[in-house]
C-alpha positions in Angstrom: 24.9 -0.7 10.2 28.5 -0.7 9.6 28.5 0.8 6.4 25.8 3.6 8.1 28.9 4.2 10.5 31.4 4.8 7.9 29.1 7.2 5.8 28.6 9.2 9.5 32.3 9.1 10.3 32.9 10.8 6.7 30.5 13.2 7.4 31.7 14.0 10.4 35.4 14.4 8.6 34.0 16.6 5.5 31.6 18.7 8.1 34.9 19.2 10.8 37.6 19.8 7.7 39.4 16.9 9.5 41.0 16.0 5.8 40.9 11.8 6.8 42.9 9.6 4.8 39.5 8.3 3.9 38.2 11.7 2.7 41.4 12.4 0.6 41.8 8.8 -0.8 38.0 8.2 -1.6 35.6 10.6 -0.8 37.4 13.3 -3.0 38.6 10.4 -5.7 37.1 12.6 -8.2 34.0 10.3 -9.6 34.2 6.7 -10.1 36.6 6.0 -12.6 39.5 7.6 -10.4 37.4 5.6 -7.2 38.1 2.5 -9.2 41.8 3.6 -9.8 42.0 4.0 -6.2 40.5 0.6 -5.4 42.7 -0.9 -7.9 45.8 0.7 -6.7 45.1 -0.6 -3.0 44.8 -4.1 -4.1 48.1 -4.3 -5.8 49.7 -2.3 -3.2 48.1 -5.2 -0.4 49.4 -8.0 -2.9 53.1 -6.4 -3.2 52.9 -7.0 0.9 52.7 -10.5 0.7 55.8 -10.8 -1.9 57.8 -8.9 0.7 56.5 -11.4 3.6 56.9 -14.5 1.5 60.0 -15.1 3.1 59.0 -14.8 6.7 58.6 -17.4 8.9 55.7 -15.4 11.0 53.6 -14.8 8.1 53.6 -18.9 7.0 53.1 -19.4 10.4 49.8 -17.0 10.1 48.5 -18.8 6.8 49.1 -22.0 8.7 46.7 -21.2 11.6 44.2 -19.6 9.6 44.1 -22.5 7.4 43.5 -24.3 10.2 41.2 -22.3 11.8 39.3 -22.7 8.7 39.2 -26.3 8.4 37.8 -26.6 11.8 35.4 -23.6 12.6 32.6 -25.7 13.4 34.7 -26.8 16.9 35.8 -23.4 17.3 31.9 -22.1 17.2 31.3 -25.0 19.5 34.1 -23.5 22.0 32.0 -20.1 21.8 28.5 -22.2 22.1 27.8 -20.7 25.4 29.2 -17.4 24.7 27.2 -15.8 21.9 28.7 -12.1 22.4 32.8 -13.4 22.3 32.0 -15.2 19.7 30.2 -12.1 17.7 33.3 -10.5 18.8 35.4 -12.7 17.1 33.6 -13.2 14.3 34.1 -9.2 14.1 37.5 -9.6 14.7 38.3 -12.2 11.5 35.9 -9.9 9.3 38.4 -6.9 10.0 41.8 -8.4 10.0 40.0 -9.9 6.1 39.2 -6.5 4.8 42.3 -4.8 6.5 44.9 -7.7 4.8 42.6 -6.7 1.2 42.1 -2.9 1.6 45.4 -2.2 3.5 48.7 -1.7 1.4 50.5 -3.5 4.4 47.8 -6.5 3.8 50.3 -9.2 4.7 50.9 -7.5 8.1 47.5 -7.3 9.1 47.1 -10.9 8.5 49.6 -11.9 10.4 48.4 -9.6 13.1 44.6 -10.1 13.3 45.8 -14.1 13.0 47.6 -13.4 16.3 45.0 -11.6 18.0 42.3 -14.1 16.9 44.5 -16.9 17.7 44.7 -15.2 21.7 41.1 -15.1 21.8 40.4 -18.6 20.3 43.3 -19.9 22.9 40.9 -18.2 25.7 38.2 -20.0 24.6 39.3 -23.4 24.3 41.5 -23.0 27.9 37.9 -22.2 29.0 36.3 -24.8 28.4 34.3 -26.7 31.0 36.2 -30.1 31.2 34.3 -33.5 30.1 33.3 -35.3 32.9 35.6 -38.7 33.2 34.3 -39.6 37.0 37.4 -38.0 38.5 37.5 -34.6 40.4 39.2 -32.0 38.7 40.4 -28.6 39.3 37.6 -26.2 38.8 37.5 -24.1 35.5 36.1 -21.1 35.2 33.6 -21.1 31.5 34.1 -18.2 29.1 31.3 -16.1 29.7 
């Protein structure tokens, strides 16, 4: 489905002469060879990005907690167990922030951007959470629904 949306969008930009920077980069490439050239030149131009955030504290920072987020996915998902839709959402969410930091020439700043956004909504889910029940009374929490 996604990649039926992005052929329609496309369409929509050759049929309305809306000249897209997706129409001028690859749709009028010029065949596959200068497609490939393209491709090619938006991959080095995303890893020059991270040589000029190497230095940052932020984008460490953003390597860090996707790292972490990695390692423990399976208690994130459990965070999301009783929200099937946020966590579609988020899995949405780290899928574009990954092919924006590849397909982007400002790779490193999307990473460090969709890491903060995903962070936010992962933070949500685990402040949502319904407490464990230890025999005491406390404050009511309101589930991520």
């Amino acid at each position: 489905l996604p990649a039926v949306m992005v052929a329609l969008l496309a369409a929509a930009d050759l049929v309305t002469g809306g000249n897209s920077h997706l129409t001028r980069s690859v749709l009028q490439a010029g065949g596959f060879h200068n497609l490939g050239d393209v491709v090619q030149r938006r991959l080095r131009l995303s890893a020059m990005s991270f040589s000029r955030y190497a230095g940052s504290a932020q984008f460490w920072v953003a390597v860090v907690v996707v790292l972490i987020a990695f390692a423990r996915r399976r208690v994130v998902a459990g965070w999301y167990a009783r929200a099937p839709l946020a966590w579609a959402g988020l899995v949405g969410a780290v899928a574009g922030t990954a092919v924006g930091t590849l397909a982007n020439d400002s790779g490193a700043l999307l990473l460090m951007i969709g890491a903060a956004f995903v962070a936010s909504a992962v933070g949500v889910a685990w402040a949502s959470q319904e407490p464990a029940d230890t025999g005491t009374d406390p404050a009511p929490v309101r589930p991520l629904r």
